[in-house]
PyMOL commands that place a pseudoatom at each C-alpha (Angstrom):
pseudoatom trace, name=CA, resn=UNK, resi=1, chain=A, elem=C, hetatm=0, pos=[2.259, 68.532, -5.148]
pseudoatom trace, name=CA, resn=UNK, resi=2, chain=A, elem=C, hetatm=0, pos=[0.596, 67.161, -1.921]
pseudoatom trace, name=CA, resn=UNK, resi=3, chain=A, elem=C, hetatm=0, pos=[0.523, 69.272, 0.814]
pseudoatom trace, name=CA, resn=UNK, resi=4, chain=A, elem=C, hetatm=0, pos=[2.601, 68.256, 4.416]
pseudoatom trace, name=CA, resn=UNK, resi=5, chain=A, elem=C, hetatm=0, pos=[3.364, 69.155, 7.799]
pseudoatom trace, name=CA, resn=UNK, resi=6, chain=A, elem=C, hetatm=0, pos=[6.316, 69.256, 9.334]
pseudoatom trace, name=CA, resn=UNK, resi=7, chain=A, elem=C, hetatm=0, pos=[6.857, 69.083, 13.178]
pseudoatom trace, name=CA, resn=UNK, resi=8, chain=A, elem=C, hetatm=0, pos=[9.975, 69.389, 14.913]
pseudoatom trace, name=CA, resn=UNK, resi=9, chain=A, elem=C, hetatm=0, pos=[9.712, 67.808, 18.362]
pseudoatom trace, name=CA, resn=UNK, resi=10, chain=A, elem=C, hetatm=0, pos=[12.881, 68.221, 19.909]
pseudoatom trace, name=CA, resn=UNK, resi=11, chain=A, elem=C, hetatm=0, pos=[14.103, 65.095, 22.387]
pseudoatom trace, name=CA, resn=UNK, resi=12, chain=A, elem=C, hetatm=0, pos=[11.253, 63.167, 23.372]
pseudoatom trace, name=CA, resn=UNK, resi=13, chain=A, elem=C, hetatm=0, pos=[10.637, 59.803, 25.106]
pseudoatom trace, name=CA, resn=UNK, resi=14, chain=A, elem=C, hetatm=0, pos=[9.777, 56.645, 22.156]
pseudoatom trace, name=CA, resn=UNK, resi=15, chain=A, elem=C, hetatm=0, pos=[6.669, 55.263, 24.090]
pseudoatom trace, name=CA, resn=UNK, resi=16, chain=A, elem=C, hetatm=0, pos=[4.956, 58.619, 24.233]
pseudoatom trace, name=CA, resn=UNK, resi=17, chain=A, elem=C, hetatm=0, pos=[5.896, 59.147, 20.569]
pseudoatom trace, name=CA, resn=UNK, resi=18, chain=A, elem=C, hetatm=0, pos=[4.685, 56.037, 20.139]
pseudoatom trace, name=CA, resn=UNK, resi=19, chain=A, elem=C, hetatm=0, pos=[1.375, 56.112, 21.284]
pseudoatom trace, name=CA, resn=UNK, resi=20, chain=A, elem=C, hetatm=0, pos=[0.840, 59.870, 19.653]
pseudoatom trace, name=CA, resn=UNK, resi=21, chain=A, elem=C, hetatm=0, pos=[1.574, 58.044, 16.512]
pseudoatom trace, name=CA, resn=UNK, resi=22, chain=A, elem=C, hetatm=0, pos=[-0.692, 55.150, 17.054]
pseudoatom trace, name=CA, resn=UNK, resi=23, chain=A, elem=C, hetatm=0, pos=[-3.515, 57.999, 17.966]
pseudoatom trace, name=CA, resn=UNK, resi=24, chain=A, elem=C, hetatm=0, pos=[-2.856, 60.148, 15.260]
pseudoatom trace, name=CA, resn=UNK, resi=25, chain=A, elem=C, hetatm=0, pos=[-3.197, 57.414, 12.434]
pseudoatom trace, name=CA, resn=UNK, resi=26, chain=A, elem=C, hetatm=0, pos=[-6.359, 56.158, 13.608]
pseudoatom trace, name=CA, resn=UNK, resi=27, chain=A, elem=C, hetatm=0, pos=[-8.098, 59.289, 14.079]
pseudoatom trace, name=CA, resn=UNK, resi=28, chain=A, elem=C, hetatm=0, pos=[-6.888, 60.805, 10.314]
pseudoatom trace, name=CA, resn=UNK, resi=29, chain=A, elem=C, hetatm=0, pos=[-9.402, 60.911, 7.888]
pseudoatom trace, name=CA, resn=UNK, resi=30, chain=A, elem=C, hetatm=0, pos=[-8.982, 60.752, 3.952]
pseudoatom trace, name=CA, resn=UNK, resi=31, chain=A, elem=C, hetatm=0, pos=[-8.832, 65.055, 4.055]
pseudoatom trace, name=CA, resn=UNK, resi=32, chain=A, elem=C, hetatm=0, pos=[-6.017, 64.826, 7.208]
pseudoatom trace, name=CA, resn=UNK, resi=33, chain=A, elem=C, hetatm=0, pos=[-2.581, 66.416, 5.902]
pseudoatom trace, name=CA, resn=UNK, resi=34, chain=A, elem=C, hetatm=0, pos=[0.390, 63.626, 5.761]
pseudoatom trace, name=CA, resn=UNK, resi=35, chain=A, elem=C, hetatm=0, pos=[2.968, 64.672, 8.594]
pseudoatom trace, name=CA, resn=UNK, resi=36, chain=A, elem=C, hetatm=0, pos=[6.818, 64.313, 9.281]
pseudoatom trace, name=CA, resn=UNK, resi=37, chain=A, elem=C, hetatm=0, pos=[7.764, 64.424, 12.594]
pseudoatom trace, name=CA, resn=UNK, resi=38, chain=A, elem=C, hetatm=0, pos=[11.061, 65.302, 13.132]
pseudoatom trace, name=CA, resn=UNK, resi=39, chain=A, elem=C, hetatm=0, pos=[12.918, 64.448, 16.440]
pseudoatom trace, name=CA, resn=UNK, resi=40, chain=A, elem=C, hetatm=0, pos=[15.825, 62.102, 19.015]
pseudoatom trace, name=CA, resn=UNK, resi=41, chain=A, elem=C, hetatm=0, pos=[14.906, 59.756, 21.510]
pseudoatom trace, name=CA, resn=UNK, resi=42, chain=A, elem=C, hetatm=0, pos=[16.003, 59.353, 25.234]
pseudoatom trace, name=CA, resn=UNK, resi=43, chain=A, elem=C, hetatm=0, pos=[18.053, 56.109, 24.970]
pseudoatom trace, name=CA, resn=UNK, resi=44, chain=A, elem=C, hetatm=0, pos=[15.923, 53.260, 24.249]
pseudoatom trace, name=CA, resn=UNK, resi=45, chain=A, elem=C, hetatm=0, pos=[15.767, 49.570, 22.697]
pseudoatom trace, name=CA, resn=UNK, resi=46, chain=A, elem=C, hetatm=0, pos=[13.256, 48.903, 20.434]
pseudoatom trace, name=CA, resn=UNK, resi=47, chain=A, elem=C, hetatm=0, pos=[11.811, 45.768, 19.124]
pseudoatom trace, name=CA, resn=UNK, resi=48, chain=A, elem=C, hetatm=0, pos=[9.920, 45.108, 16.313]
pseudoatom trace, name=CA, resn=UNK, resi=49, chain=A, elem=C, hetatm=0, pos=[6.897, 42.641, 15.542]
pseudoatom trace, name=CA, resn=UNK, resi=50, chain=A, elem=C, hetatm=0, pos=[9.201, 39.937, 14.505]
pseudoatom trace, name=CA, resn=UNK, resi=51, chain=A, elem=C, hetatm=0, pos=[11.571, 40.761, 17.438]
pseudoatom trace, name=CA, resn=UNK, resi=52, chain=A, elem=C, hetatm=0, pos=[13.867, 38.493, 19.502]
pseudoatom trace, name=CA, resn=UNK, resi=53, chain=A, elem=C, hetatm=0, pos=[14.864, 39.050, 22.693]
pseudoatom trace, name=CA, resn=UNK, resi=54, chain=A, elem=C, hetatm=0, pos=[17.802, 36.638, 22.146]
pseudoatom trace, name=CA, resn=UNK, resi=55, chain=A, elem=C, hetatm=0, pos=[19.526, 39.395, 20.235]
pseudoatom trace, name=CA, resn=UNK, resi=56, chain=A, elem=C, hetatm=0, pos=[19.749, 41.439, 23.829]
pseudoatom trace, name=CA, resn=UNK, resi=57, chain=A, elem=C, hetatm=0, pos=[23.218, 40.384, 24.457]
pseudoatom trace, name=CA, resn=UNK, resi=58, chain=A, elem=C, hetatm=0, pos=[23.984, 42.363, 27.073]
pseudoatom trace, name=CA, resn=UNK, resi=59, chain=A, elem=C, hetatm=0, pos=[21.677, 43.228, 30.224]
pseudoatom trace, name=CA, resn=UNK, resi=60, chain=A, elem=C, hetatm=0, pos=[21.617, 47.561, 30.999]
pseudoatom trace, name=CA, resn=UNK, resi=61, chain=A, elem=C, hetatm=0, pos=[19.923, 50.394, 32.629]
pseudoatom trace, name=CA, resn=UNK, resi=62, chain=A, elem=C, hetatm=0, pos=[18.487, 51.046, 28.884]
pseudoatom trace, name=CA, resn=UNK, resi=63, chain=A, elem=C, hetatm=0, pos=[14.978, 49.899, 28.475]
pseudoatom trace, name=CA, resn=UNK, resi=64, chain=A, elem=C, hetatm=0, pos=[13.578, 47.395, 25.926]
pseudoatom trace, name=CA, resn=UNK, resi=65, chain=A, elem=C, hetatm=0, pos=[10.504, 48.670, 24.108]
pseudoatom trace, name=CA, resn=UNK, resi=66, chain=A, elem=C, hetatm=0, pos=[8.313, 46.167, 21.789]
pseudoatom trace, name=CA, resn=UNK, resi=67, chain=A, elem=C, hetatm=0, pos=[7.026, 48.276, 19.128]
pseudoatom trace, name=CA, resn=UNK, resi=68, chain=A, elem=C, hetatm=0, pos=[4.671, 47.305, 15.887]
pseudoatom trace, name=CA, resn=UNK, resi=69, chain=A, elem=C, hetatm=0, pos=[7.453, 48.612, 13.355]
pseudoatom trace, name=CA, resn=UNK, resi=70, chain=A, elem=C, hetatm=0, pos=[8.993, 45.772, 11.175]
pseudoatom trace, name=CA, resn=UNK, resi=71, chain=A, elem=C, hetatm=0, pos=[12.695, 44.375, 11.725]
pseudoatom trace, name=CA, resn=UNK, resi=72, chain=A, elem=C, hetatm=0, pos=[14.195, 43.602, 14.585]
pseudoatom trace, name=CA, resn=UNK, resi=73, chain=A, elem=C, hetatm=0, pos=[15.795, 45.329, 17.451]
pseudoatom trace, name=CA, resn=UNK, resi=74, chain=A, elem=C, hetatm=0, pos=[17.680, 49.080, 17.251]
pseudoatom trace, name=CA, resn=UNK, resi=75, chain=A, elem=C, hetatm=0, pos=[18.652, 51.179, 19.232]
pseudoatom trace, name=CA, resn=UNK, resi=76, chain=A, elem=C, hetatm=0, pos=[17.879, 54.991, 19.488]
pseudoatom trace, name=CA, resn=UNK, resi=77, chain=A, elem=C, hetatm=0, pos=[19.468, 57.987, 21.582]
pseudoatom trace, name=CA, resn=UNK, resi=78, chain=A, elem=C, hetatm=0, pos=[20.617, 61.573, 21.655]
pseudoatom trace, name=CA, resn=UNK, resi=79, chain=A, elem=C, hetatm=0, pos=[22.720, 62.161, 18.352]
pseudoatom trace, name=CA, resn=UNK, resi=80, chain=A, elem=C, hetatm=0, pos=[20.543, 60.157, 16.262]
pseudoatom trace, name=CA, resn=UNK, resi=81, chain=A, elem=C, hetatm=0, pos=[18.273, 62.155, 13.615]
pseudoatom trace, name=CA, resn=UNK, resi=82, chain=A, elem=C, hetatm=0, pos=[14.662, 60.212, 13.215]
pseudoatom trace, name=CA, resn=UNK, resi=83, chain=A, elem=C, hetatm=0, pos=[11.826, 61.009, 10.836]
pseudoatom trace, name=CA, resn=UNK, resi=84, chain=A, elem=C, hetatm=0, pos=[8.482, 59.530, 11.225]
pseudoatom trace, name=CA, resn=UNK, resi=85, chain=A, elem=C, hetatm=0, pos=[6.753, 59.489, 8.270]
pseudoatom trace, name=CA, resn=UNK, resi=86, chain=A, elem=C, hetatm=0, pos=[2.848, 59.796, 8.759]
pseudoatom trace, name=CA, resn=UNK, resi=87, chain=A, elem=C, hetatm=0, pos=[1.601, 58.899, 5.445]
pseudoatom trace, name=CA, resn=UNK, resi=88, chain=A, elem=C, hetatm=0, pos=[-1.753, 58.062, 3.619]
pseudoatom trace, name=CA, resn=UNK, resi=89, chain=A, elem=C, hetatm=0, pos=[-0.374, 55.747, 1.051]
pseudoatom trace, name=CA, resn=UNK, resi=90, chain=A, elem=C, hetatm=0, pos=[-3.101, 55.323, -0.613]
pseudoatom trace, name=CA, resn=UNK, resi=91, chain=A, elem=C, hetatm=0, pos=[-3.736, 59.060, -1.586]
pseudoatom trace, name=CA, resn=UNK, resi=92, chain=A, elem=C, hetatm=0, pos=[-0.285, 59.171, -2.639]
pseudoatom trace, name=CA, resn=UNK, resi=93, chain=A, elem=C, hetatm=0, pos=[-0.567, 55.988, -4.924]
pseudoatom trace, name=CA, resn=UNK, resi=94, chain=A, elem=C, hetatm=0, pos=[2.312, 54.339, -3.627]
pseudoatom trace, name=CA, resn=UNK, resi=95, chain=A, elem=C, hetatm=0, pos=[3.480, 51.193, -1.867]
pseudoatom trace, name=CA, resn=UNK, resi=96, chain=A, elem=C, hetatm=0, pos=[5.422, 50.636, 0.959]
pseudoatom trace, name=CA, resn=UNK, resi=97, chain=A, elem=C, hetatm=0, pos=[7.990, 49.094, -0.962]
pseudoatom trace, name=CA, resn=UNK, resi=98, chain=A, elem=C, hetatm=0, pos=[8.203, 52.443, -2.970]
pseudoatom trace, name=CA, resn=UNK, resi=99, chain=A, elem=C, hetatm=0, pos=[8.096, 54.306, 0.216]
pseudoatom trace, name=CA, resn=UNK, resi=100, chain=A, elem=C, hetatm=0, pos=[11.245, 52.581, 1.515]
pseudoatom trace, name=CA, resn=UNK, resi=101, chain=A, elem=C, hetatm=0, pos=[12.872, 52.499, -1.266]
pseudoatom trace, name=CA, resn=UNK, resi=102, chain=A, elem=C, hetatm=0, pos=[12.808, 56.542, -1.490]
pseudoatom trace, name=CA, resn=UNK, resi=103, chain=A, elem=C, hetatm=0, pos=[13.592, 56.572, 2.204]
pseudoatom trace, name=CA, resn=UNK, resi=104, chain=A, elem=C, hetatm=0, pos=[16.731, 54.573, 1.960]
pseudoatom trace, name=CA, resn=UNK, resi=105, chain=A, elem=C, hetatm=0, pos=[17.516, 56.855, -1.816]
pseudoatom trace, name=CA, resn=UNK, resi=106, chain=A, elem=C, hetatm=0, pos=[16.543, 60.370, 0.739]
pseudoatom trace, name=CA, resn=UNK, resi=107, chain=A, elem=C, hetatm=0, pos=[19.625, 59.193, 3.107]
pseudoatom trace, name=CA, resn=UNK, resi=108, chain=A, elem=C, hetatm=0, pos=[21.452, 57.701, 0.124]
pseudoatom trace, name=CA, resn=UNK, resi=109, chain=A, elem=C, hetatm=0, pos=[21.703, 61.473, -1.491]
pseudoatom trace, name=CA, resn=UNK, resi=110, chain=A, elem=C, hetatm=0, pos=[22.175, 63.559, 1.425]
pseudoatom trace, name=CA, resn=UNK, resi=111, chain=A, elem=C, hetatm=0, pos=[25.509, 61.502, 2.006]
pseudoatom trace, name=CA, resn=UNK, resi=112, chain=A, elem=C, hetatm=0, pos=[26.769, 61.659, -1.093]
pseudoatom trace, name=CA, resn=UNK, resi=113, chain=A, elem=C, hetatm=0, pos=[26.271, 65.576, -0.588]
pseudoatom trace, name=CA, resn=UNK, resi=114, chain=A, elem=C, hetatm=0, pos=[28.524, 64.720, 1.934]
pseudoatom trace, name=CA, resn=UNK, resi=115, chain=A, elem=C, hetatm=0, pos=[30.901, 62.858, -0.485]
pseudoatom trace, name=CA, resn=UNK, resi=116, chain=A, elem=C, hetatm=0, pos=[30.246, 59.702, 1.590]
pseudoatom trace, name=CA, resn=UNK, resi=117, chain=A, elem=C, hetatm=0, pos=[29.687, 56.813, -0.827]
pseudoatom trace, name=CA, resn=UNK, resi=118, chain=A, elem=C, hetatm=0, pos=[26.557, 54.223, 0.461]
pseudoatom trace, name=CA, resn=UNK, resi=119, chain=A, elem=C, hetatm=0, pos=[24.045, 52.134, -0.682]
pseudoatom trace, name=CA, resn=UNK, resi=120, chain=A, elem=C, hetatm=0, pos=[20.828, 50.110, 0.267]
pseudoatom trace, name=CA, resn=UNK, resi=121, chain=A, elem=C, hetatm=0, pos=[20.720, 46.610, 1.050]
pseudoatom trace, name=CA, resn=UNK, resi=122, chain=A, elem=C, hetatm=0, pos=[18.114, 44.416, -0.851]
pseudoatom trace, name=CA, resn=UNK, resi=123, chain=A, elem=C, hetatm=0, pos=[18.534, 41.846, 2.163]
pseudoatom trace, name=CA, resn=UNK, resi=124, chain=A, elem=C, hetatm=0, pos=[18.487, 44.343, 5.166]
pseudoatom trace, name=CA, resn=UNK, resi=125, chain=A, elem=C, hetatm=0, pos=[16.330, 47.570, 4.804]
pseudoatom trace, name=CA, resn=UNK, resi=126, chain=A, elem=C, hetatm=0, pos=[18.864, 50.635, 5.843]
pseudoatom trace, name=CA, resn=UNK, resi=127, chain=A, elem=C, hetatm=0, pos=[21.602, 52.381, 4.654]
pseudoatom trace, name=CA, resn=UNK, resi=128, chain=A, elem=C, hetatm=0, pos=[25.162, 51.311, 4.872]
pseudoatom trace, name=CA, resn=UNK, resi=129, chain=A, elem=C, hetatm=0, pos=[28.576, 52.890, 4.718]
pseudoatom trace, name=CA, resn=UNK, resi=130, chain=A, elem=C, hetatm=0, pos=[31.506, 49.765, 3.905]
pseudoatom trace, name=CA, resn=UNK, resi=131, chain=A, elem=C, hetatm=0, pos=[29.363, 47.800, 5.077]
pseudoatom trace, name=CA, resn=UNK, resi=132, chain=A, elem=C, hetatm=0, pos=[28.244, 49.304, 8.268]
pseudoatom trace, name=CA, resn=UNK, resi=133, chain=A, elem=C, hetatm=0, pos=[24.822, 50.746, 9.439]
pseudoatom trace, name=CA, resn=UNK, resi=134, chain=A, elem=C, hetatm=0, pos=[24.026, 54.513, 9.707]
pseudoatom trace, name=CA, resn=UNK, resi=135, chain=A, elem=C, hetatm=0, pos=[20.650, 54.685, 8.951]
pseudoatom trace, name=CA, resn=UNK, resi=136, chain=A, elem=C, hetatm=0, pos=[17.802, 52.084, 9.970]
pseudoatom trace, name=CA, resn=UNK, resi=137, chain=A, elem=C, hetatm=0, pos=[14.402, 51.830, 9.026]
pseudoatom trace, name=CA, resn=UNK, resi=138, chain=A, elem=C, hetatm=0, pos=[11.022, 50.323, 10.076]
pseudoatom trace, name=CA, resn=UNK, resi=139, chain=A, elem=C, hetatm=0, pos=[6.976, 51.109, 9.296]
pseudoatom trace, name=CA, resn=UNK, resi=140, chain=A, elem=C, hetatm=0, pos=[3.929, 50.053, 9.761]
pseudoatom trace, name=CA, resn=UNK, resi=141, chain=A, elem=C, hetatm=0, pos=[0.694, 50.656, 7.868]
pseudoatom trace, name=CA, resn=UNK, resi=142, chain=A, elem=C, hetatm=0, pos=[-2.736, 50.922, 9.111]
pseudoatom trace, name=CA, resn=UNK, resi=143, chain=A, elem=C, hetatm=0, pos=[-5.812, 51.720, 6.936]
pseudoatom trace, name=CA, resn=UNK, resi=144, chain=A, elem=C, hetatm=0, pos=[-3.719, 52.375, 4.024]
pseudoatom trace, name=CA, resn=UNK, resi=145, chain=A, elem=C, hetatm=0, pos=[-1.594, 55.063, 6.172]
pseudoatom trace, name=CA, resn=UNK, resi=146, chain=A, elem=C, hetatm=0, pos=[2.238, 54.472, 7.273]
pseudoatom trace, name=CA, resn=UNK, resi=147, chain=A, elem=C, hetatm=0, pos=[3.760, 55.812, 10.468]
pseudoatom trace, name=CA, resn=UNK, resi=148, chain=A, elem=C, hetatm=0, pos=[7.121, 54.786, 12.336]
pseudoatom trace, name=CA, resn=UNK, resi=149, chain=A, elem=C, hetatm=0, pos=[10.232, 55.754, 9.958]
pseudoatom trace, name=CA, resn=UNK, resi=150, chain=A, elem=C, hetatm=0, pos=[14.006, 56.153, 9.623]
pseudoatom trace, name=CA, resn=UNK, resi=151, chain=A, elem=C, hetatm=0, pos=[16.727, 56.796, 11.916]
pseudoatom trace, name=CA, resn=UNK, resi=152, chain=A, elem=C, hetatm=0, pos=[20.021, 58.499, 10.657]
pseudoatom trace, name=CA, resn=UNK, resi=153, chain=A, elem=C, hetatm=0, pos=[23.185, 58.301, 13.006]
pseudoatom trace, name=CA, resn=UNK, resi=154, chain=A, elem=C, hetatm=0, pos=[24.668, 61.809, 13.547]
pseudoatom trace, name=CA, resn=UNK, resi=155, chain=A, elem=C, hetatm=0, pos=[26.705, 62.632, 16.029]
pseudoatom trace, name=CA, resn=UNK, resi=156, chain=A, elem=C, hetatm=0, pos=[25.811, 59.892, 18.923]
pseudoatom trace, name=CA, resn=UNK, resi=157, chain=A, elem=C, hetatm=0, pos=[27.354, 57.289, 21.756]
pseudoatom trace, name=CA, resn=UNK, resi=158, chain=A, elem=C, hetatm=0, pos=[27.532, 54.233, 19.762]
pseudoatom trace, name=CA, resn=UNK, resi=159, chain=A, elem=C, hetatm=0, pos=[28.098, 51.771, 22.385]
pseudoatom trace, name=CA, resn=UNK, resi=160, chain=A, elem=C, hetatm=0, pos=[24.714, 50.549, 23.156]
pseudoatom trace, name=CA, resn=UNK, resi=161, chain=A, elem=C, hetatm=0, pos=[24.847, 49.122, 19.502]
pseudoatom trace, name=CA, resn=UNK, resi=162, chain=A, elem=C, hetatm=0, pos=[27.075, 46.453, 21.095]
pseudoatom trace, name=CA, resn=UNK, resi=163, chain=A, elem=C, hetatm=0, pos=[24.886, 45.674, 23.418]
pseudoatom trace, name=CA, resn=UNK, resi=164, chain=A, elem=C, hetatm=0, pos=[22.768, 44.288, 20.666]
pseudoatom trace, name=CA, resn=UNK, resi=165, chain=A, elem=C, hetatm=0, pos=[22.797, 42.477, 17.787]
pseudoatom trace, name=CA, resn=UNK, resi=166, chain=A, elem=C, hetatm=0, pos=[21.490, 44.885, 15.337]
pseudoatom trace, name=CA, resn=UNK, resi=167, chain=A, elem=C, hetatm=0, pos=[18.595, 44.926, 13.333]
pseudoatom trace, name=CA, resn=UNK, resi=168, chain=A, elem=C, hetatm=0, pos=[18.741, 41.137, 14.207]
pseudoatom trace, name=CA, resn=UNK, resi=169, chain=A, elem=C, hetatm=0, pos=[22.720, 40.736, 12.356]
pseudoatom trace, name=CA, resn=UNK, resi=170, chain=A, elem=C, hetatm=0, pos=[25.627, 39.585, 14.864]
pseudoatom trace, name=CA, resn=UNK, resi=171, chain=A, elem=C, hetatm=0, pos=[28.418, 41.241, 14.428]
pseudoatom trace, name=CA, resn=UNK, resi=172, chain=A, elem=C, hetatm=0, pos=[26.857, 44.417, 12.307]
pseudoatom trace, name=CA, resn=UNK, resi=173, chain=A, elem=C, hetatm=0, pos=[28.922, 47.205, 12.530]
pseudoatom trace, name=CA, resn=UNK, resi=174, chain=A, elem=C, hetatm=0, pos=[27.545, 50.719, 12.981]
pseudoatom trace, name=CA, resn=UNK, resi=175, chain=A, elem=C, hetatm=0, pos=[28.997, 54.255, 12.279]
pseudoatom trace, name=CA, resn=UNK, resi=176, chain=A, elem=C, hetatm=0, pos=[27.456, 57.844, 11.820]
pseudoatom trace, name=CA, resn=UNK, resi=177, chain=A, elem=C, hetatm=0, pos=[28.430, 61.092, 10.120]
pseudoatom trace, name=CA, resn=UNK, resi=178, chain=A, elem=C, hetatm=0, pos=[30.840, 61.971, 13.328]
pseudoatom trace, name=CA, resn=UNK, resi=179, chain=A, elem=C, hetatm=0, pos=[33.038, 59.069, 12.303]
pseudoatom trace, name=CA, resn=UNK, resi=180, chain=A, elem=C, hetatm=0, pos=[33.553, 60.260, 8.512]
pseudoatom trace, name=CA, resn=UNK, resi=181, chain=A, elem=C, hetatm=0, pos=[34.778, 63.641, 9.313]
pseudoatom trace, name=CA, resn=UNK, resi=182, chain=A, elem=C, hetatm=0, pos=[30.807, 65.201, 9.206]
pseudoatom trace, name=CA, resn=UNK, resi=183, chain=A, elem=C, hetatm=0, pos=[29.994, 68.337, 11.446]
pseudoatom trace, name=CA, resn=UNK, resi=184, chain=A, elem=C, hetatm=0, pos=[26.426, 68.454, 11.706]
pseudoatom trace, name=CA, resn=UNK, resi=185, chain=A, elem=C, hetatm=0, pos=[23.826, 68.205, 14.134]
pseudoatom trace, name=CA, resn=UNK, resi=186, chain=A, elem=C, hetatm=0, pos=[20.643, 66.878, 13.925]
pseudoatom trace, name=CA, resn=UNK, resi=187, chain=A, elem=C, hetatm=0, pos=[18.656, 69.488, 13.050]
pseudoatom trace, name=CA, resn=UNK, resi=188, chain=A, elem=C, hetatm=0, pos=[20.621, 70.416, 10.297]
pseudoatom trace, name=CA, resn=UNK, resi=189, chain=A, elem=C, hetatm=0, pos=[20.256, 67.066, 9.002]
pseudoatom trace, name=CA, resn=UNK, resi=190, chain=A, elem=C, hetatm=0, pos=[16.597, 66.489, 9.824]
pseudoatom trace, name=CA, resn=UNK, resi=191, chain=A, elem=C, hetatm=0, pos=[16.472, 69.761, 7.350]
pseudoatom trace, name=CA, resn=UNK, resi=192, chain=A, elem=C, hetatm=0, pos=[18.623, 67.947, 4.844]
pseudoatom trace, name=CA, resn=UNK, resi=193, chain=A, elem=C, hetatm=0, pos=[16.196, 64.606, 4.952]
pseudoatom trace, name=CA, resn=UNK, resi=194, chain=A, elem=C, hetatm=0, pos=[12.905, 66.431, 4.335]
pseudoatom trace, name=CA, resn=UNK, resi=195, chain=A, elem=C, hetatm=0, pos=[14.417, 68.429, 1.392]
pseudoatom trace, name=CA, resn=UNK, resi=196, chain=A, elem=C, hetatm=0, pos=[15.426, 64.986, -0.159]
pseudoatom trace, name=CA, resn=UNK, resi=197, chain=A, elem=C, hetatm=0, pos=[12.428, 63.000, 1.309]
pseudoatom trace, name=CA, resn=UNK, resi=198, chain=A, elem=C, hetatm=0, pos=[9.877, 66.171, -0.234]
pseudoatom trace, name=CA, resn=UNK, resi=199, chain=A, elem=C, hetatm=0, pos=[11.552, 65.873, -3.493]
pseudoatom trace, name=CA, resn=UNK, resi=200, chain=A, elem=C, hetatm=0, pos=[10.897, 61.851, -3.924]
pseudoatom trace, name=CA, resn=UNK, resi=201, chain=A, elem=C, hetatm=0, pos=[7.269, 61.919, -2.445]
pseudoatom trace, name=CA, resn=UNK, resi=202, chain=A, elem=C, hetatm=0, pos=[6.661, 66.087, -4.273]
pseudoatom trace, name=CA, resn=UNK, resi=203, chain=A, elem=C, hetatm=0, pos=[5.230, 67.463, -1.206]
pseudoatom trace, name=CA, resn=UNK, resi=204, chain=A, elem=C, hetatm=0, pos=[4.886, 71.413, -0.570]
pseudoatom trace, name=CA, resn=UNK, resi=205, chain=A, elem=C, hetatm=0, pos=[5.469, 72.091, 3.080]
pseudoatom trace, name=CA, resn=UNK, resi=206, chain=A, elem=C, hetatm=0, pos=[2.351, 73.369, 4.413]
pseudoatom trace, name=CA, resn=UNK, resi=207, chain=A, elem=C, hetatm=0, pos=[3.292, 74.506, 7.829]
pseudoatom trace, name=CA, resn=UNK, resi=208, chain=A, elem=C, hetatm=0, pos=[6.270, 73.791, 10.220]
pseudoatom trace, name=CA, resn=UNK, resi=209, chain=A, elem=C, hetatm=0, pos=[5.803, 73.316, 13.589]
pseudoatom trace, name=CA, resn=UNK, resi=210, chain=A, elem=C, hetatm=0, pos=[8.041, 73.369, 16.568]
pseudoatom trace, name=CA, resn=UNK, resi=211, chain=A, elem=C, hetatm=0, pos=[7.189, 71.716, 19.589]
pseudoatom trace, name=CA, resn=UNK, resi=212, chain=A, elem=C, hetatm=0, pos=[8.668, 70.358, 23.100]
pseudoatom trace, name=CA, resn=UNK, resi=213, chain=A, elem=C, hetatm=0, pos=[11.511, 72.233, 22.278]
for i in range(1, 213): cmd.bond("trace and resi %d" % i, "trace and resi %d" % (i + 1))
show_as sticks, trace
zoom trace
């Protein structure tokens, strides 16, 4: 069992997180602890490295973030339970594929705890309920090391979504746990995901940290 650290980072604006990411993978070192950070964004657009601005359908007071994540654009805000994943892949042997696919399984079993039935996409990383989105996910690796991560919809105003075509689909619908009947917020989800997400990758929490809250 690998050892990890978990922060919890309350609300916190995505270009700051950004950069702290960005900073924090290129300073680690092959003895640096893997970290989840834990946390919701102030509302915010975000486009990936392959992302078209064509898919903002509708012009708002929300800003439009390009970001080095894959996929297209999403859209995050209070409600909305994220994970970053800060991960030297190569220490844990793994792939991104493999990562991803245990991200989208973590989210995957945590519903179904919920007795909500989903399942991945092989043609659109995520997690989807009937067909619609809840949970959306985009990395990037540098030196072997992964940061960005996943984004589970909790309890959360929905209508920017429209605004958008998400993750690059017209016409993708989008739900969250509020709409099936779930009361939760998003810190006891954000516990629920690193249970599940420790139990694919067998970490041992090393320390938990709470910060900016």
């Amino acid at each position: 069992m690998s050892k990890l650290q978990v922060r919890y980072l309350g609300t916190q604006e995505y270009i700051a997180t950004y950069a702290r990411m960005r900073e924090f993978t290129s300073k680690r070192t092959a003895a640096t602890a893997d970290e989840f950070w834990c946390l919701q964004h102030r509302p915010v657009f975000t486009l990936g490295t392959n992302g078209d601005y064509r898919h903002v359908l509708v012009e708002s007071q929300i800003p439009i973030v390009r970001s080095n994540r894959g996929g297209q654009i999403t859209y995050h805000g209070p409600g909305q339970a994220i994970v970053y994943l800060l991960v030297d892949l190569r220490r844990k042997c793994i792939g991104i594929r493999e990562l991803i696919q245990h991200m989208e399984q973590s989210v995957v079993n945590l519903l179904s705890g919920y007795r909500i039935k989903s399942s991945a996409r092989a043609d659109a990383h995520g997690v989807y309920v009937s067909g619609a989105k809840i949970a959306s996910l985009g990395l990037r690796v540098s030196g072997g090391c992964s940061y960005h991560g996943m984004a589970l919809n909790v309890d959360m105003d929905l209508t920017p979504f429209s605004q958008i075509n998400p993750c690059g689909f017209p016409g993708l619908t989008v739900t969250q746990l509020r709409d099936h009947g779930i009361v939760a917020d998003c810190e006891q989800i954000h516990r629920q995901l690193i249970a599940q997400l420790c139990k694919f990758l067998q970490y041992k929490i090393q320390d938990i940290n709470t910060i900016g809250r």
